[in-house]
C-alpha positions as CSV (number, residue, x, y, z in Angstrom):
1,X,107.0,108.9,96.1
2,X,105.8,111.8,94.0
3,X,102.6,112.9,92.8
4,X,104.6,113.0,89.1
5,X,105.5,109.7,89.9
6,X,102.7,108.5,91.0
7,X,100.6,109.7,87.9
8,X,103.2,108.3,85.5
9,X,102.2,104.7,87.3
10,X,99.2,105.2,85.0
11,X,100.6,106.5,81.9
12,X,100.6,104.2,79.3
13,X,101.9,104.7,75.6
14,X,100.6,106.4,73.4
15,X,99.5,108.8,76.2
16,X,100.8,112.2,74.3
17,X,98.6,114.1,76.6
18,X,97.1,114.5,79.7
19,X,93.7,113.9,78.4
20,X,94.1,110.4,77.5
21,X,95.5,110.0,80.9
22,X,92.4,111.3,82.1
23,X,89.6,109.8,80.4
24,X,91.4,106.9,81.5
25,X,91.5,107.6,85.0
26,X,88.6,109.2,85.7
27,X,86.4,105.6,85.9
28,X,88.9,104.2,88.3
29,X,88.0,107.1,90.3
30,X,84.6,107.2,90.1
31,X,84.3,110.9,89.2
32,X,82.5,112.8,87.3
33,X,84.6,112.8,83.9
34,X,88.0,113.6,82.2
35,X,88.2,116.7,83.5
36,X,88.3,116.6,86.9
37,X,91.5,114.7,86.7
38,X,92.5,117.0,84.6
39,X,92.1,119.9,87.9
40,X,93.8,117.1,89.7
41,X,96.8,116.7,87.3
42,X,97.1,120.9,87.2
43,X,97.2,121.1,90.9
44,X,99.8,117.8,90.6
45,X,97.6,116.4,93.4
46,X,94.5,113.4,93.6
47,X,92.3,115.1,96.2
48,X,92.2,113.0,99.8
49,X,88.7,111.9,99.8
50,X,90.3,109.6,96.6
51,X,93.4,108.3,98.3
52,X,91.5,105.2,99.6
53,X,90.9,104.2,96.3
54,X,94.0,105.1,94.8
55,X,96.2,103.0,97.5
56,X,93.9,99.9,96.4
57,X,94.4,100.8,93.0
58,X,98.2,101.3,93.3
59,X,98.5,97.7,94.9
60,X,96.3,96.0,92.9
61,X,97.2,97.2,89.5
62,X,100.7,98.3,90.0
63,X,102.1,96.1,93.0
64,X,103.1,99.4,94.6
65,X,102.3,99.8,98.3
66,X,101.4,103.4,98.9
67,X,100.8,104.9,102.6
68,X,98.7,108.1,103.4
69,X,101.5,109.1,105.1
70,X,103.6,108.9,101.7
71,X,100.5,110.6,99.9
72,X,100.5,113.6,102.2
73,X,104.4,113.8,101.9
74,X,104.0,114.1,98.3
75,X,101.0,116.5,98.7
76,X,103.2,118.6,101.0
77,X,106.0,118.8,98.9
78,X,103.5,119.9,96.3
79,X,102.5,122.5,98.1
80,X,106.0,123.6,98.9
81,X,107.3,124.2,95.4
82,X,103.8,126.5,94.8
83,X,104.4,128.6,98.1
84,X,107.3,131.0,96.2
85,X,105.3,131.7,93.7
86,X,102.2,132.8,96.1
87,X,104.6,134.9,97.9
88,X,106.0,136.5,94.9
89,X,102.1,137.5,93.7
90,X,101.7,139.2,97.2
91,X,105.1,141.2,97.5
């Protein structure tokens, strides 16, 4: 599963933004407000110290079973697509 996909598990309509998205997410979380998810939605990644809540979350809510293994795939592949463009600033 994908980060994408996994945000989209929240998306609900009417969400013509990410900031709705946000402000809705950020209380599950427990963080400090709307814009730290909107760092986490940027980067395309929910930082570690949150995947604990976000498996809970993602089988309570959703009835989707989500690993950490699965969440560091998808962090990975994150990762991945960003490395090019790293290497292209440093050339």
């Amino acid at each position: 599963m994908s980060w994408t996909s996994i945000f989209d598990m929240f998306r609900e309509a009417g969400d013509d933004d990410d900031w709705r998205l946000a402000k809705r997410i950020a209380p599950d979380f427990d963080v400090a407000g709307p814009r730290t998810v909107i760092l986490w939605l940027k980067r395309g990644a929910i930082p570690m110290q949150h995947w604990r809540r976000l498996i809970l979350i993602a089988a309570q809510r959703f009835s989707v079973l989500l690993s950490a293994d699965q969440l560091l795939d998808a962090t990975l592949a994150v990762r991945d697509t960003r490395a090019p463009k790293k290497q292209q600033e440093a050339a």
